[in-house]
DSSP file (Angstrom, degrees, kcal/mol; ACC not computed):
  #  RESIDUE AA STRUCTURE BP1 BP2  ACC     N-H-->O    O-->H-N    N-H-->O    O-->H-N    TCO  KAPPA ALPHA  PHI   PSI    X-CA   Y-CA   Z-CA
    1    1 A X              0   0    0      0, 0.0     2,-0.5     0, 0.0    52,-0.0   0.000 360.0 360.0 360.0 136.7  232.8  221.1   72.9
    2    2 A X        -     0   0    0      2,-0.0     2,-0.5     1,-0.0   121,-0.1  -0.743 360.0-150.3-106.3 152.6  231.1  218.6   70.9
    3    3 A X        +     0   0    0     -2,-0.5     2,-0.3     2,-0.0    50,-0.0  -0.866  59.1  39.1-108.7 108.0  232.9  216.0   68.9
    4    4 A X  S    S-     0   0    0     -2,-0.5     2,-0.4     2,-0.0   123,-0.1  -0.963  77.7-100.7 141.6-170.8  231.3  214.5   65.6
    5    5 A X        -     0   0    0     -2,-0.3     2,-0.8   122,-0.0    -2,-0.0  -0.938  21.3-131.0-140.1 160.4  229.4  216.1   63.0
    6    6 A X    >   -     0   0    0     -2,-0.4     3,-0.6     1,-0.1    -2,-0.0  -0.964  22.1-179.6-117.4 111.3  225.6  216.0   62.6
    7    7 A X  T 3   +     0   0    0     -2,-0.8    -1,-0.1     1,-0.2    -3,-0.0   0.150  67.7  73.0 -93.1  21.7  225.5  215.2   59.6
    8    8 A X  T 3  S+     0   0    0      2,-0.1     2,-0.7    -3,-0.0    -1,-0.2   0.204  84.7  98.5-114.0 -11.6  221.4  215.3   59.6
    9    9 A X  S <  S-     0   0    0     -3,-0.6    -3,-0.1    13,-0.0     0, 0.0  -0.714  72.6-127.7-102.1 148.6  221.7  219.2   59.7
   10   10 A X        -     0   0    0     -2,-0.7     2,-0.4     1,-0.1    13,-0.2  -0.200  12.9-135.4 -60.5 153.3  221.5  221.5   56.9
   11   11 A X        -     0   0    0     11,-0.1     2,-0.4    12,-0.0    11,-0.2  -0.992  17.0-166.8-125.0 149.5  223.9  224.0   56.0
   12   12 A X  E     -A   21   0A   0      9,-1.4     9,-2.4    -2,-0.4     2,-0.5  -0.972  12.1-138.5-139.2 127.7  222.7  227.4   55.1
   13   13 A X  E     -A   20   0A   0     -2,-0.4     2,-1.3     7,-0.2     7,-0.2  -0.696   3.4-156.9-103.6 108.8  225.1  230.2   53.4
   14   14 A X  E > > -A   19   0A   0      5,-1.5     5,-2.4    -2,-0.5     3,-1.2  -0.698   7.3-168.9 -94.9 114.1  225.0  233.6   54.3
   15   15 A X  G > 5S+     0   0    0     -2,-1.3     3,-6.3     1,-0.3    -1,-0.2   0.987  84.8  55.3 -66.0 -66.0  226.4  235.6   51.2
   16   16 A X  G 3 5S+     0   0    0      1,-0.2    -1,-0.3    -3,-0.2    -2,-0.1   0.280 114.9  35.7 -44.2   3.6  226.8  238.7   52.9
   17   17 A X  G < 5S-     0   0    0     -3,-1.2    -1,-0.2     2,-0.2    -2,-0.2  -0.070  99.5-124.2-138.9  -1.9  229.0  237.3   55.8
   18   18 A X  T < 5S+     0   0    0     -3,-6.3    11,-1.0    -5,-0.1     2,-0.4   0.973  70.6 133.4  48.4  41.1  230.9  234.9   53.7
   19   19 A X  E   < -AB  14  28A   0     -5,-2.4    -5,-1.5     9,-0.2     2,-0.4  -0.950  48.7-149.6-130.7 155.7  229.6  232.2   56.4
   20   20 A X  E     -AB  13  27A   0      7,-1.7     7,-3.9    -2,-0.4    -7,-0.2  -0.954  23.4-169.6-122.0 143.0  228.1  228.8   56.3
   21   21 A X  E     -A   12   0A   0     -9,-2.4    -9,-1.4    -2,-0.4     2,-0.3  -0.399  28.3-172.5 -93.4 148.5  226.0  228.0   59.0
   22   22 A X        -     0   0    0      3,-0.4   -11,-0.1   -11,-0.2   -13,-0.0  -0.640  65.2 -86.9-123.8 171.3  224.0  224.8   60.6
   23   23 A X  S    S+     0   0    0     -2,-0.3   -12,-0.0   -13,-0.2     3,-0.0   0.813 121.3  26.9 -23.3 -53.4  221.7  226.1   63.5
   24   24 A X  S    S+     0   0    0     -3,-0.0     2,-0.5     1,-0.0    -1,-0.2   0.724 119.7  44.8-103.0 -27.7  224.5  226.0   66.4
   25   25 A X        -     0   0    0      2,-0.0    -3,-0.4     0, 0.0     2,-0.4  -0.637  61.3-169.4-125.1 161.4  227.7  226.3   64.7
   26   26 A X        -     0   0    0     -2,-0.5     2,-0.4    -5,-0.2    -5,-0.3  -0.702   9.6-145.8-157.8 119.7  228.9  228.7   62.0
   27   27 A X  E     -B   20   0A   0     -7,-3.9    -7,-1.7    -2,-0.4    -2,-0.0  -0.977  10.9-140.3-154.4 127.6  232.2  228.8   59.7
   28   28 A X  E  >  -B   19   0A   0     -2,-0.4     4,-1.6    -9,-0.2    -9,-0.2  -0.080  22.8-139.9 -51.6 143.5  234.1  231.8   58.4
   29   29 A X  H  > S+     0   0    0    -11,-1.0     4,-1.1     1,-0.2    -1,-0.1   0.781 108.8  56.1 -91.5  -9.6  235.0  230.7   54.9
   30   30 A X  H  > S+     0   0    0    -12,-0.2     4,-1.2     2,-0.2    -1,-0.2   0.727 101.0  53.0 -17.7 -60.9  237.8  232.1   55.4
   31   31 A X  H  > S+     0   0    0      2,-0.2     4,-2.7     1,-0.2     5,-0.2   0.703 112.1  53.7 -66.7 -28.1  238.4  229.9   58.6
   32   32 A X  H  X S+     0   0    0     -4,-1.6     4,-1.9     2,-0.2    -2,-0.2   0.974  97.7  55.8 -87.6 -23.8  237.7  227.0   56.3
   33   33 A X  H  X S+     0   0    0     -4,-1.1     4,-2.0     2,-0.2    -1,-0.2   0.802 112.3  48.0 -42.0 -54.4  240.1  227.9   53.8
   34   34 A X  H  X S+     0   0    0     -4,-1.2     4,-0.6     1,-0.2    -2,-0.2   0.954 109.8  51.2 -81.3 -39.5  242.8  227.8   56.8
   35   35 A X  H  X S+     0   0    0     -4,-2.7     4,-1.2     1,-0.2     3,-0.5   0.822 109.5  47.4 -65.5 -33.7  241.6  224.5   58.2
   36   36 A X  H >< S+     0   0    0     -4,-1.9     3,-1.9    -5,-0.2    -1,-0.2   0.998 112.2  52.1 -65.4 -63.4  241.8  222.7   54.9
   37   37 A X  H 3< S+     0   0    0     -4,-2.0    -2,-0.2     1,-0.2    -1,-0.2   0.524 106.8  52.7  -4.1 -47.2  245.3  224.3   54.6
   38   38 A X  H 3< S+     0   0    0     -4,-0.6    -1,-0.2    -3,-0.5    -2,-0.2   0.761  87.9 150.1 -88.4 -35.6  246.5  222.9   58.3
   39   39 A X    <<  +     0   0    0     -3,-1.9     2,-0.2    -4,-1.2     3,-0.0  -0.366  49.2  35.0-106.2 128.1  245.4  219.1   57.3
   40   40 A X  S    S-     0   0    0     -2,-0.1     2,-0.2     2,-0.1    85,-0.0   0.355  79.0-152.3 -97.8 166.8  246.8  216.8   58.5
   41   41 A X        -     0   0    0     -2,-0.2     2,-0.3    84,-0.1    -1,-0.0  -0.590  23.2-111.1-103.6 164.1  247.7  217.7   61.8
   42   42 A X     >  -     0   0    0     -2,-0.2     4,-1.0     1,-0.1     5,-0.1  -0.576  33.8-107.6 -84.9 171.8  250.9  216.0   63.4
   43   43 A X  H  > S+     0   0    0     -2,-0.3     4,-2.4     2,-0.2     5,-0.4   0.817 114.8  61.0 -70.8 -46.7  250.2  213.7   66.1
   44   44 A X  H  > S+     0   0    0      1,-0.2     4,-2.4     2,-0.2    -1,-0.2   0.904 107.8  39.6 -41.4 -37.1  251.6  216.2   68.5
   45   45 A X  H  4 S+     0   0    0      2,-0.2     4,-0.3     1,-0.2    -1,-0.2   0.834 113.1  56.8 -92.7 -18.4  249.5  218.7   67.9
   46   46 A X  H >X S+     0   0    0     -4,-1.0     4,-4.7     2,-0.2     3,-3.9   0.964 111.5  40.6 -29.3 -90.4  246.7  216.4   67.6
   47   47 A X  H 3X S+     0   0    0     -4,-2.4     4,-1.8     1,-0.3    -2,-0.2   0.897 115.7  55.5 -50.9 -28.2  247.1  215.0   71.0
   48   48 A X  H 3< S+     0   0    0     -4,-2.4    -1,-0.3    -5,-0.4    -2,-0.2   0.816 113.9  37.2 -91.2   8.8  247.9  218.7   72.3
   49   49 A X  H X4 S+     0   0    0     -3,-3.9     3,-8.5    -4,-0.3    -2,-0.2   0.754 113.9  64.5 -92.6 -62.5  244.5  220.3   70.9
   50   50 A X  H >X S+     0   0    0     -4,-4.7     3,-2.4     1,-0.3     4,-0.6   0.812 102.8  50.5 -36.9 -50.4  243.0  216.5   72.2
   51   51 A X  T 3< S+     0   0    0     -4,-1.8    -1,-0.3    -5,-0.3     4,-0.2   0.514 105.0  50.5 -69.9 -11.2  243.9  217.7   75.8
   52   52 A X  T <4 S+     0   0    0     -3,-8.5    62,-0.5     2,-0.1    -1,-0.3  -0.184  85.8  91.8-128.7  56.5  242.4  220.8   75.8
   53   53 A X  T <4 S+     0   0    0     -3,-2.4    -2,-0.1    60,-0.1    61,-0.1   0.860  84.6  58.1 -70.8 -51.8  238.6  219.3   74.4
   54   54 A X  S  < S-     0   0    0     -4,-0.6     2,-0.2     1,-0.1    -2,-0.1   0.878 127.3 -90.3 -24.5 -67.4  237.5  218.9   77.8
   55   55 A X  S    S-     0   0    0     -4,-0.2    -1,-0.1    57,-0.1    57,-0.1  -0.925  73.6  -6.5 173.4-165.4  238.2  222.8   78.5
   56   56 A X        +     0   0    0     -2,-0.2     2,-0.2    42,-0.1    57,-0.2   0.045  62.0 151.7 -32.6 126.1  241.0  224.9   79.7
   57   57 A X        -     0   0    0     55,-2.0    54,-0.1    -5,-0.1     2,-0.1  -0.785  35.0-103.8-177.4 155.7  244.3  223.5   81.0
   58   58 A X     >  -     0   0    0     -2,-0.2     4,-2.2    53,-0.2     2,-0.7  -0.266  36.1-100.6 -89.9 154.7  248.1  224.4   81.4
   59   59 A X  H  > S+     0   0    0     51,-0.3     4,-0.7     2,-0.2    -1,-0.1   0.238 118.9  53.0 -60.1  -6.6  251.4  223.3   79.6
   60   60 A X  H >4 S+     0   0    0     -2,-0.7     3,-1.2     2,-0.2     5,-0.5   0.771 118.3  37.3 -73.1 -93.2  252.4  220.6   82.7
   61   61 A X  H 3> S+     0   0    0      1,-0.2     4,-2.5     2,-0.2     5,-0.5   0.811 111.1  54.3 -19.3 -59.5  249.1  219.1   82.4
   62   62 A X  H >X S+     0   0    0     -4,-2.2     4,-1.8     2,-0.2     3,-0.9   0.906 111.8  53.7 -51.0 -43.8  249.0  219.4   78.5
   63   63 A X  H <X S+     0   0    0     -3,-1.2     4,-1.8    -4,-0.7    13,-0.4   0.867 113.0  42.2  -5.4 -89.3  252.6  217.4   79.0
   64   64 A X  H 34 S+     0   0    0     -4,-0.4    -1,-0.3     1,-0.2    -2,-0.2   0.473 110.0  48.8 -41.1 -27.4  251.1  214.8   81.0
   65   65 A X  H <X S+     0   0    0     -4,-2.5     4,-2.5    -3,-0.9     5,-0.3   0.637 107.0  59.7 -99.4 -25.1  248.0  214.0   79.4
   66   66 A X  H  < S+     0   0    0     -4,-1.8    -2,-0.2    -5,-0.5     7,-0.2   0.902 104.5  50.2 -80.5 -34.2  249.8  213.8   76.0
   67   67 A X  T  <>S+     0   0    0     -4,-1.8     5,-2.2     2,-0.2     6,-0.3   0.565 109.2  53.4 -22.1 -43.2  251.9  211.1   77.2
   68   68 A X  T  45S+     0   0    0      3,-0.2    -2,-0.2    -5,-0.2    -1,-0.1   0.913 107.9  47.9 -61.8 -53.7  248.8  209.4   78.4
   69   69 A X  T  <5S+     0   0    0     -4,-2.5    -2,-0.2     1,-0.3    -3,-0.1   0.346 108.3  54.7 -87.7  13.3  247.0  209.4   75.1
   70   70 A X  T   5S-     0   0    0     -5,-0.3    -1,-0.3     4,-0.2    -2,-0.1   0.485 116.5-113.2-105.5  23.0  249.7  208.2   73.3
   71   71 A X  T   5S-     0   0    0      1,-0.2    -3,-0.2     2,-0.1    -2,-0.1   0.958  71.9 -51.4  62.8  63.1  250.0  205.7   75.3
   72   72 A X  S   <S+     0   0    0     -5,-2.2    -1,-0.2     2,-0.2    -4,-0.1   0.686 112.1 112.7  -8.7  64.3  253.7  207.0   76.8
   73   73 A X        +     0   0    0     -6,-0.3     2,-0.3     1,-0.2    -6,-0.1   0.773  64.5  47.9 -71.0 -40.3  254.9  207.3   73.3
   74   74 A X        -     0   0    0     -7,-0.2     2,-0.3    -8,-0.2    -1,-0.2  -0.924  63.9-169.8-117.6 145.9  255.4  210.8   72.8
   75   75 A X        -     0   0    0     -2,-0.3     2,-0.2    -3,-0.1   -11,-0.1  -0.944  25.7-146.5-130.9  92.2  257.5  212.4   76.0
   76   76 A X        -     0   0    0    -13,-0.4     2,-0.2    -2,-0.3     3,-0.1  -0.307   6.9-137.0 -64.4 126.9  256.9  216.4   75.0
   77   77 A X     >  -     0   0    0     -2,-0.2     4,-2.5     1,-0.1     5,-0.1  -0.524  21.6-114.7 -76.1 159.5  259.9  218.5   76.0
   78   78 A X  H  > S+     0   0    0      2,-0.2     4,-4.4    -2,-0.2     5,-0.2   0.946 116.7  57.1 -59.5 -53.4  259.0  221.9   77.6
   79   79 A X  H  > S+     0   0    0      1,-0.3     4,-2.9     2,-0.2     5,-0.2   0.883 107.8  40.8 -60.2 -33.4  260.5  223.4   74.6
   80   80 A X  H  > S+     0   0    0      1,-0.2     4,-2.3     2,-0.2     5,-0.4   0.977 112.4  60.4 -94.5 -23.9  258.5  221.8   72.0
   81   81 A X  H  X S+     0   0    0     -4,-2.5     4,-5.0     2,-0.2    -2,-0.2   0.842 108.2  37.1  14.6 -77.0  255.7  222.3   74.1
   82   82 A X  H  X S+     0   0    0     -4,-4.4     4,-1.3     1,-0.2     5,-0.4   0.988 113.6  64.1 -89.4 -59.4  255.8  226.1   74.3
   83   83 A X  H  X S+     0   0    0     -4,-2.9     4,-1.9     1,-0.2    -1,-0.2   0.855 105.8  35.8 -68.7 -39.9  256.8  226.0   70.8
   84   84 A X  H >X S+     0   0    0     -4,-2.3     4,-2.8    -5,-0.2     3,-1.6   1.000 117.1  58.3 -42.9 -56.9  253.5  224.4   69.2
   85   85 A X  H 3X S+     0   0    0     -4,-5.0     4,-1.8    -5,-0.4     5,-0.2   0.870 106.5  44.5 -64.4 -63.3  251.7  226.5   71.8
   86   86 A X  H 3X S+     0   0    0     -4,-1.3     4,-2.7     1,-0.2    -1,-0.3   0.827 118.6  45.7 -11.0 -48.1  253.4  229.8   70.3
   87   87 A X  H <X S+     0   0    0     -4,-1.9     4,-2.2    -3,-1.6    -1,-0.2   0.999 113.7  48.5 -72.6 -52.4  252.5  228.5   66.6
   88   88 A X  H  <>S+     0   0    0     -4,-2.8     5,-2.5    -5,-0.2    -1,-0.3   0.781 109.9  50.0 -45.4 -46.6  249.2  227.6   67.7
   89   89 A X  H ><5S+     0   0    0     -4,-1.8     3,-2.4    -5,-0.3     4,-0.3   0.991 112.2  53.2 -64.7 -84.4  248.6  231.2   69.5
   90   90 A X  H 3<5S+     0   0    0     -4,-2.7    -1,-0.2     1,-0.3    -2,-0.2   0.581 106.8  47.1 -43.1 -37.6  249.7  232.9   66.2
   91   91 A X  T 3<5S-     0   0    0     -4,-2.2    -1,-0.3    -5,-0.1    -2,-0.2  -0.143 113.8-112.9 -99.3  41.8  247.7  231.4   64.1
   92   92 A X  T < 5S+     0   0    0     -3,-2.4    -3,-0.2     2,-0.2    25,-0.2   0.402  81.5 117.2  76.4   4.7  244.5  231.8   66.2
   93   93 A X  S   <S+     0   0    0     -5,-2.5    22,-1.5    -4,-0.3    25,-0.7   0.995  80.2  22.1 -68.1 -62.9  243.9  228.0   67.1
   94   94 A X  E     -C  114   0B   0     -9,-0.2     2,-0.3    20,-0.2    20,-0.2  -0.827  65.8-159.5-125.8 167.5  244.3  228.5   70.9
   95   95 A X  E     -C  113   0B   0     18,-0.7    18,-1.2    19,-0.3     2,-0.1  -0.919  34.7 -94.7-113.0 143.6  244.0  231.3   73.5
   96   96 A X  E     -C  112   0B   0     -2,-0.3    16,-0.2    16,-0.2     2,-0.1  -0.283  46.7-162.3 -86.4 162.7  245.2  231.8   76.7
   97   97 A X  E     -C  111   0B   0     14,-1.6    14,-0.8    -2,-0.1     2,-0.4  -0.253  19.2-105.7-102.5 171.1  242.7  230.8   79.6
   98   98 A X        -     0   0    0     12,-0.1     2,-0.8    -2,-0.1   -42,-0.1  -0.972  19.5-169.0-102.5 120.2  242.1  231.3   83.2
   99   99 A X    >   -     0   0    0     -2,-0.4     3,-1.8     3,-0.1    10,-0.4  -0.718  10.4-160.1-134.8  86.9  242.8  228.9   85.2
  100  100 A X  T 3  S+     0   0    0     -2,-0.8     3,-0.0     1,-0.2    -2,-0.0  -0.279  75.8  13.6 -76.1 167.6  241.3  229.9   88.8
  101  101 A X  T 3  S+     0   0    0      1,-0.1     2,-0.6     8,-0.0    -1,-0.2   0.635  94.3 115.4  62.8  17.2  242.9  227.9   91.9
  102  102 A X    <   +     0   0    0     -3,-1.8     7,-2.0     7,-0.1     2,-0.3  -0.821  41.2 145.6-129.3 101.3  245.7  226.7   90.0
  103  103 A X  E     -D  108   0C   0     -2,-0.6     2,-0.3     5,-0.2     5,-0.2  -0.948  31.6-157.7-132.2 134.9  249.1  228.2   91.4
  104  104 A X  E >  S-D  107   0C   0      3,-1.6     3,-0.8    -2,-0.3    -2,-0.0  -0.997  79.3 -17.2-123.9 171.6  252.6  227.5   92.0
  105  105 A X  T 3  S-     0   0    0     -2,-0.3     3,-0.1     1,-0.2    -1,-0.0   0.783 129.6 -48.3   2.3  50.6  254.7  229.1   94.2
  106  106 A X  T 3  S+     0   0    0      1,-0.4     2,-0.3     0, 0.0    -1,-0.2   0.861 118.4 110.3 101.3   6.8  252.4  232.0   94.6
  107  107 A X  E <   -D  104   0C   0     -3,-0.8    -3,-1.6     3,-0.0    -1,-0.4  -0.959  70.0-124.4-140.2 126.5  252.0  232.3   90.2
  108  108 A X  E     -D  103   0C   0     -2,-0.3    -5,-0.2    -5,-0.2    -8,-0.1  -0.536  37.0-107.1 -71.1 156.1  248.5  231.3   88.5
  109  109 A X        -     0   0    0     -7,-2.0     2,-0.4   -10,-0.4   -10,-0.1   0.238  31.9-117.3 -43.9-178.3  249.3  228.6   85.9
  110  110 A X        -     0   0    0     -3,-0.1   -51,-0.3   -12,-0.1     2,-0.3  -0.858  39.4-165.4-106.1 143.5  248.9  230.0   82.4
  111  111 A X  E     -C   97   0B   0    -14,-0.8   -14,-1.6    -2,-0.4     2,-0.3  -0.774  10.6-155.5-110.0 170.4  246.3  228.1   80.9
  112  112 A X  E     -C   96   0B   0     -2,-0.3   -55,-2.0   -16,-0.2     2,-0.2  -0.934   6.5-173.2-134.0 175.7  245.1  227.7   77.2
  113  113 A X  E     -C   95   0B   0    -18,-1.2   -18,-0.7    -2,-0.3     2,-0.1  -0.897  33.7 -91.9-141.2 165.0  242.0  226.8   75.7
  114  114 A X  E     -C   94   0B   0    -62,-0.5   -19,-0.3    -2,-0.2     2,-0.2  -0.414  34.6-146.2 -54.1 158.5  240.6  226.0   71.6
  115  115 A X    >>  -     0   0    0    -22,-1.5     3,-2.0   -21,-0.1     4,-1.9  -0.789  34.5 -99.4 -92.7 148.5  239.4  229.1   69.8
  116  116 A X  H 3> S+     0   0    0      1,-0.3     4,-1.0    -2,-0.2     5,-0.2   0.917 131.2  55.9 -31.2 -46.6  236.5  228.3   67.4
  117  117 A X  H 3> S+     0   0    0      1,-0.2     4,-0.6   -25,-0.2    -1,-0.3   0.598 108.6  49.6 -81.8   1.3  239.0  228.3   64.6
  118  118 A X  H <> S+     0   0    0     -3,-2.0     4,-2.2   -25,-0.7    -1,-0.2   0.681 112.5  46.4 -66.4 -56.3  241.2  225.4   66.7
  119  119 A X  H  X S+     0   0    0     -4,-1.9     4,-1.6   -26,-0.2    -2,-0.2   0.568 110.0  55.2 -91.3   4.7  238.2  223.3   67.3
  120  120 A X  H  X S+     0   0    0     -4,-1.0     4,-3.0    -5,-0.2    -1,-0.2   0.879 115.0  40.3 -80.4 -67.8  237.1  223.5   63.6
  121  121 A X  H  X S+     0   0    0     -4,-0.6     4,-1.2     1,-0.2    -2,-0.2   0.637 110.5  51.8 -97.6  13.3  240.0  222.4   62.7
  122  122 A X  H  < S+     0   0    0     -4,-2.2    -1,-0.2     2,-0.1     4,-0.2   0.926 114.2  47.8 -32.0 -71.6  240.5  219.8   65.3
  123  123 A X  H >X S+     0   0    0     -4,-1.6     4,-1.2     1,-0.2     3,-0.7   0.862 111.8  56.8 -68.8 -29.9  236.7  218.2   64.3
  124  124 A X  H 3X S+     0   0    0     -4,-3.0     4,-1.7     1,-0.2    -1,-0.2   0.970 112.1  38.5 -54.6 -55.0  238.3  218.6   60.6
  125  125 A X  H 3< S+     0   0    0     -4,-1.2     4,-0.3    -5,-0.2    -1,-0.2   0.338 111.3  56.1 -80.7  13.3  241.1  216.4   61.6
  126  126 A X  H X4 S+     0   0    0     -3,-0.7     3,-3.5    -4,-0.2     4,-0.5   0.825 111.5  48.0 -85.6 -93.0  239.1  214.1   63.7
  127  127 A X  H 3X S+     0   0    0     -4,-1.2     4,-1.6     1,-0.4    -2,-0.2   0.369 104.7  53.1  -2.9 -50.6  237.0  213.5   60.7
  128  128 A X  H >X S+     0   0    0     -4,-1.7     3,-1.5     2,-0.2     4,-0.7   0.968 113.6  49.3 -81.1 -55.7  239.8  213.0   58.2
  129  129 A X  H X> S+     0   0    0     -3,-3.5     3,-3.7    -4,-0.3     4,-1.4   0.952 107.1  54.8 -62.4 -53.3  241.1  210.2   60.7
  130  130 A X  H 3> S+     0   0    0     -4,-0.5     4,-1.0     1,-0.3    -1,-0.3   0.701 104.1  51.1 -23.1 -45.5  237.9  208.6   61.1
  131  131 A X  H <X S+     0   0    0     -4,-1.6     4,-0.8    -3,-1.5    -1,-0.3   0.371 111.3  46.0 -91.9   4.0  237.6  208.2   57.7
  132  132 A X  H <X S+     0   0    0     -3,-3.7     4,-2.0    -4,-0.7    -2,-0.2   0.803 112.2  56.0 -87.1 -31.5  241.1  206.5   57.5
  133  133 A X  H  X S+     0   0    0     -4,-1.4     4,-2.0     2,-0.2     5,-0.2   0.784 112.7  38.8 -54.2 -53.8  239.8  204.6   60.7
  134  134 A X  H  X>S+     0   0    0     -4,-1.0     4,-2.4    -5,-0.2     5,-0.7   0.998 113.4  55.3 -74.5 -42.6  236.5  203.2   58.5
  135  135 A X  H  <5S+     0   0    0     -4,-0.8     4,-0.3     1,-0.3     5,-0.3   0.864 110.4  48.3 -65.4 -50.6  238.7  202.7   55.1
  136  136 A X  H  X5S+     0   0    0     -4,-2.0     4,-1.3     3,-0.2    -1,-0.3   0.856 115.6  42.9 -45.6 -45.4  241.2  200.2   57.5
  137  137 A X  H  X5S+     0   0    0     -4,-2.0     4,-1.6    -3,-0.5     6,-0.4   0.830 116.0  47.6 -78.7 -24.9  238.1  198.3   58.9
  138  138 A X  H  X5S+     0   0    0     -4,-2.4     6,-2.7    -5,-0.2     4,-0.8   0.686 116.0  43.0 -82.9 -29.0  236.5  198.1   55.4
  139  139 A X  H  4<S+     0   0    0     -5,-0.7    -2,-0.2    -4,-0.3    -3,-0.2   0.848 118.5  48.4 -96.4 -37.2  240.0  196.8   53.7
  140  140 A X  H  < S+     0   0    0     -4,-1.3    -2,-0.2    -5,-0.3    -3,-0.1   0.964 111.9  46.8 -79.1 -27.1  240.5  194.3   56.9
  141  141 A X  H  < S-     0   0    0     -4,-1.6    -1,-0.2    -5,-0.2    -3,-0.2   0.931 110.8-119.1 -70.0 -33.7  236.8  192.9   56.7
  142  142 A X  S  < S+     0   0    0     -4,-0.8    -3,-0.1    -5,-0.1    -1,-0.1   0.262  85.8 118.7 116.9  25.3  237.0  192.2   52.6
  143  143 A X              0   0    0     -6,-0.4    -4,-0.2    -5,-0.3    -5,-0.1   0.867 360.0 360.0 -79.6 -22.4  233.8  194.9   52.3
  144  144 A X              0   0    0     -6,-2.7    -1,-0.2    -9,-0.1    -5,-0.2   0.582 360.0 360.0-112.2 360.0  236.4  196.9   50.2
């Protein structure tokens, strides 16, 4: 998954399909409707979409790695775990994955992965941080 926006490409509106388009990506307006909806994200849910850019992986890992990037701030319980991942699953963000070679005692893993409409609104909420990110550097330098 790529992370960013190109903002050097056009977007092009397909009436009949209720879509806008750039060449490679395309969003339901519908789907945009819910992303706008979702934002802001919590920092949990951040950091647990953030752990599965890369690609698939399962609710230990996601555990561990969220820990990581908060720099061991956030220590996710199993329970709120699996409960973001439920919410997430209902509302179409993520799906579950395949996760070959990854077993214990004798049980594949469950993995999860983004859905388009998860990593939309992930890059939404990237976006939105970023720009809190430039508005911080611009108010510390005296440019704003």
């Amino acid at each position: 998954m790529q992370v960013g926006v190109d903002e050097q490409e056009p977007f092009h509106y397909d009436i009949y399909h209720n879509t806008i388009y750039r060449q490679s990506t395309y969003i339901n307006m519908n789907d945009q409707k819910h992303v706008s909806e979702n934002l802001p994200l919590t920092e949990t849910v951040f950091l647990i979409l953030l752990s599965m850019v890369k690609g698939p992986i399962h609710g230990y890992a996601i555990m561990k790695d969220v820990h990581r990037l908060s720099y061991e701030r956030i220590d996710l319980s199993t329970g709120t775990l699996y409960g973001a991942l439920k919410r997430m699953r209902t509302q179409g963000w993520i799906e579950p994955a395949e996760l070959s070679g990854k077993q214990v005692r004798g049980r594949e893993r469950k993995g999860y992965r983004m859905t388009a409409l998860g990593q939309n609104i992930f890059k939404a909420d990237l976006k939105r941080l970023q720009g809190l990110i430039q508005a911080v550097r611009m108010r510390v330098s005296g440019e704003m």
